[in-house]
C-alpha positions as CSV (number, residue, x, y, z in Angstrom):
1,X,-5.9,3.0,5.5
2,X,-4.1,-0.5,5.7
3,X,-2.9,-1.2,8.9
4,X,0.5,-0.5,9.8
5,X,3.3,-3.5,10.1
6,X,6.0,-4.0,12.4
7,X,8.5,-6.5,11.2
8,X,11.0,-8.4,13.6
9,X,13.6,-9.7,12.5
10,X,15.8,-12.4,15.3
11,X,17.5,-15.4,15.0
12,X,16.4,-16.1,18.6
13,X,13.2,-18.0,18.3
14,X,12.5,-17.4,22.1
15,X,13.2,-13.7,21.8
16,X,11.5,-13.5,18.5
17,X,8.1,-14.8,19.9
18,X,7.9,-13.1,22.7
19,X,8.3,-9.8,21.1
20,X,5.6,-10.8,18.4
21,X,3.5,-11.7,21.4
22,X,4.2,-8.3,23.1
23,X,3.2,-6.6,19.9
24,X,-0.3,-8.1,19.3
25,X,-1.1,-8.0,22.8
26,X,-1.3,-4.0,22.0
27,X,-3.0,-4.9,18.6
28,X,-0.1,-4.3,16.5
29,X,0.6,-6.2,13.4
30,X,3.8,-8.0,14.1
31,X,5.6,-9.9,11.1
32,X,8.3,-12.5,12.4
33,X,11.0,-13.3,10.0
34,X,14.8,-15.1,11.7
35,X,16.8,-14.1,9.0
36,X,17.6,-10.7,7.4
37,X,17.3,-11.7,3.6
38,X,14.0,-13.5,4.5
39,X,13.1,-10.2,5.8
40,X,14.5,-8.2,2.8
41,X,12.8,-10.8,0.2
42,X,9.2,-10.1,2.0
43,X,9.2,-6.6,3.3
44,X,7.2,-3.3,1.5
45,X,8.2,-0.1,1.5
46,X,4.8,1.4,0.4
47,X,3.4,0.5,3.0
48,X,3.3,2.3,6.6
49,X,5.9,0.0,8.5
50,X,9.2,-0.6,11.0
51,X,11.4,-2.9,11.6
52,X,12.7,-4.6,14.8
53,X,16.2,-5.6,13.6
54,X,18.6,-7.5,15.8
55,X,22.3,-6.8,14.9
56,X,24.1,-10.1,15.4
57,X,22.8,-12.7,13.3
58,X,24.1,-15.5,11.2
59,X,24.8,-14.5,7.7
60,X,23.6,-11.1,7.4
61,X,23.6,-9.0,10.2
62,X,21.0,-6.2,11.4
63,X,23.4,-3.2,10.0
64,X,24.0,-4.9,6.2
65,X,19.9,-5.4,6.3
66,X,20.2,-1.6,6.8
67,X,22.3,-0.8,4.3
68,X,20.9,-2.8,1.8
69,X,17.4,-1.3,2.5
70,X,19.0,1.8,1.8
71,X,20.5,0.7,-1.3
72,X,16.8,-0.4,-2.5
73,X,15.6,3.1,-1.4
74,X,13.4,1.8,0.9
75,X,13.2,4.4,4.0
76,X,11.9,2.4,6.6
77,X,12.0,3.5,9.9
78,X,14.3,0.8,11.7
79,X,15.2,0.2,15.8
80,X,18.0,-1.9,16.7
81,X,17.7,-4.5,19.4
82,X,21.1,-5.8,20.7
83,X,22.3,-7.7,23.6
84,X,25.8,-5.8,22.9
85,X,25.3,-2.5,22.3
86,X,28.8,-1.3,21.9
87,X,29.3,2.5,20.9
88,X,30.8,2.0,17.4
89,X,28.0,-0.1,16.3
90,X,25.6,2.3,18.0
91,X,27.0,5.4,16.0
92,X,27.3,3.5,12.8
93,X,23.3,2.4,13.0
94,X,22.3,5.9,14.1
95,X,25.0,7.6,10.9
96,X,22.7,5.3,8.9
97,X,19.6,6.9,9.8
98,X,18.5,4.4,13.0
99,X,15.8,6.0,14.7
100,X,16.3,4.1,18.0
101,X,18.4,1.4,19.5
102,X,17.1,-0.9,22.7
103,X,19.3,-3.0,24.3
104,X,18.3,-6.3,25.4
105,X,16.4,-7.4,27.6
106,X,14.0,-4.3,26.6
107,X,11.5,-2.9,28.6
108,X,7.9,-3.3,27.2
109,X,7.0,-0.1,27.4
110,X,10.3,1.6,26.4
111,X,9.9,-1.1,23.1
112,X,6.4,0.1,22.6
113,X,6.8,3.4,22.9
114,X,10.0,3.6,20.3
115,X,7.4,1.1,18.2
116,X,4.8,3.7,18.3
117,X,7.0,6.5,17.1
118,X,8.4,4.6,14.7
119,X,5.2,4.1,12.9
120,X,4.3,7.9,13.1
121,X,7.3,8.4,11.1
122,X,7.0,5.7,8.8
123,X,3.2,7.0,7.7
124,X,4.3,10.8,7.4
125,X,7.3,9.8,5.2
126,X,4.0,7.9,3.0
127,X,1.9,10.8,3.5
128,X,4.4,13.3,2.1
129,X,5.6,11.1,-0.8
130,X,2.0,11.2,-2.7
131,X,2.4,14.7,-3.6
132,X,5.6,14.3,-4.8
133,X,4.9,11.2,-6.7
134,X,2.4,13.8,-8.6
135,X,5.0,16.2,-9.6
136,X,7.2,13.7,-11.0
137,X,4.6,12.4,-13.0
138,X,3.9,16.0,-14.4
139,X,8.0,16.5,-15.2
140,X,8.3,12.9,-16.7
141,X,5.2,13.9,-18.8
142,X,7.3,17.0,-20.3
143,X,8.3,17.1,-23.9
144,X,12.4,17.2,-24.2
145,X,11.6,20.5,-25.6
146,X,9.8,21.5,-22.6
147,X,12.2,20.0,-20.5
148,X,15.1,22.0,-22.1
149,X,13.2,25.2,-21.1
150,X,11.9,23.8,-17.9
151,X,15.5,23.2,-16.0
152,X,17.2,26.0,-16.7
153,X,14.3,28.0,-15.9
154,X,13.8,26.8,-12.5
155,X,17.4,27.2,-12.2
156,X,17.0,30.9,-12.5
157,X,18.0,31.7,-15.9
158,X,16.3,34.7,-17.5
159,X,13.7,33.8,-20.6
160,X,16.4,35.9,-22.9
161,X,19.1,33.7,-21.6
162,X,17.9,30.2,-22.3
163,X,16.7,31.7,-25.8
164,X,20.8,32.3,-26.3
165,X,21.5,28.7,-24.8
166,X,18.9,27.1,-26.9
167,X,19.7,29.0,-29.8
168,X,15.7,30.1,-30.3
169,X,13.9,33.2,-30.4
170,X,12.8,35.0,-26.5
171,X,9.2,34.7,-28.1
172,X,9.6,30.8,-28.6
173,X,11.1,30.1,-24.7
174,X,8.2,32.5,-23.8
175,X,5.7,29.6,-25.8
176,X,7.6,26.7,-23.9
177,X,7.8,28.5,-20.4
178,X,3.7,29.0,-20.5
179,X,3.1,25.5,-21.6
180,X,5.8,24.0,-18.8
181,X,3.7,26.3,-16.1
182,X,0.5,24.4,-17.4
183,X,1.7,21.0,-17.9
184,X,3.2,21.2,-14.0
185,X,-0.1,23.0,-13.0
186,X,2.4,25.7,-11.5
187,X,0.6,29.4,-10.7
188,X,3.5,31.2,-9.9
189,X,7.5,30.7,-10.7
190,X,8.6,30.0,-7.0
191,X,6.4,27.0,-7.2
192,X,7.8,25.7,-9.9
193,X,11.2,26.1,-8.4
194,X,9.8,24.4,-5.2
195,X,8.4,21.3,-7.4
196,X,11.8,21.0,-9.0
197,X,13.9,21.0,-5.4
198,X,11.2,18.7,-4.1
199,X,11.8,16.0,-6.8
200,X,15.6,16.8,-7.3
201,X,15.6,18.2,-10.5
202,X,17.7,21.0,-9.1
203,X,19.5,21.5,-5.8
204,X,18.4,24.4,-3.3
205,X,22.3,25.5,-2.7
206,X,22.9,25.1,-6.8
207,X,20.3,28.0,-7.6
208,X,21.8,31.2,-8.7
């Protein structure tokens, strides 16, 4: 397994060393960057990671890194370090799915600790986006046939009914529905319906 990453991200050169020092002296990776695009234009959301983000900087600031990470999809787990932790900036980072924020000066071990977490989260996220990766591959490979049986299928609809919506024979949905069970390598209906809510073909509340 590659060897997780923590990115830091401070326009304080002093600050920025001596958490990169604090890092290695544990043996963790640390990746300096004292900008947030330089950050953004380097990091890898593949890989198992987290990110140290200071919230004031020049130009873009540790909250529009987070957003923008979010707008790329990229769910790295990210703590906040900030000399001036006021509340509103605190709730908006943690309503943007923060998992800590550390006020500075931070203490080692409180850093390392939050670091360590962080990580933990960041490789069971990875971990439990291969198997979904897998399913999506399976509905992509679908036929639009296939796909017009599959969806309304896992949305509950009987075999009779998506024969009326398709305007085809029961017997023919019947045909489609055994070769969507193969093609998704699906044993039972349930676990189809669970592969389509896991890649967000259908919604869990929308299901009749």
């Amino acid at each position: 397994m590659q060897q997780s990453k923590v990115y830091v991200v401070d326009d304080d050169q002093g600050m920025l060393d001596s958490t990169v020092w604090l890092l290695e002296s544990v043996g963790l990776q640390a990746v300096p960057f004292t900008s947030g695009q330089a950050f953004l234009d380097a990091c890898d959301g593949h890989l198992p990671a987290c990110v140290l983000l200071d919230v004031r900087m020049p130009g873009m600031g540790g909250l529009g890194v987070q957003e923008t990470l979010r707008g790329r999809g990229i769910e790295l787990p990210v703590i906040f370090l900030s000399g001036h932790a006021d509340v509103p900036i605190v709730v908006r980072a943690f309503k943007a799915g923060a998992c800590d924020f550390i006020e500075k000066p931070y203490n080692d071990q409180l850093l390392l600790d939050a670091v360590q977490a962080a990580l933990e989260r960041s490789q069971q996220q990875l971990a439990g986006s291969a198997p979904r990766a897998l399913v999506q591959a399976r509905i992509d490979s679908l036929t639009p046939r296939e796909r017009d049986v599959f969806v309304p299928l896992v949305q509950g609809f009987s075999n009779r009914e998506i024969a009326e919506q398709l305007e085809v024979s029961v017997k023919t949905v019947d045909l489609y529905r055994s070769r969507v069970m193969k093609r998704m390598q699906a044993d039972t209906l349930p676990g189809l319906v669970g592969m389509a809510i896991a890649c967000g073909v259908v919604q869990a509340l929308s299901l009749r």
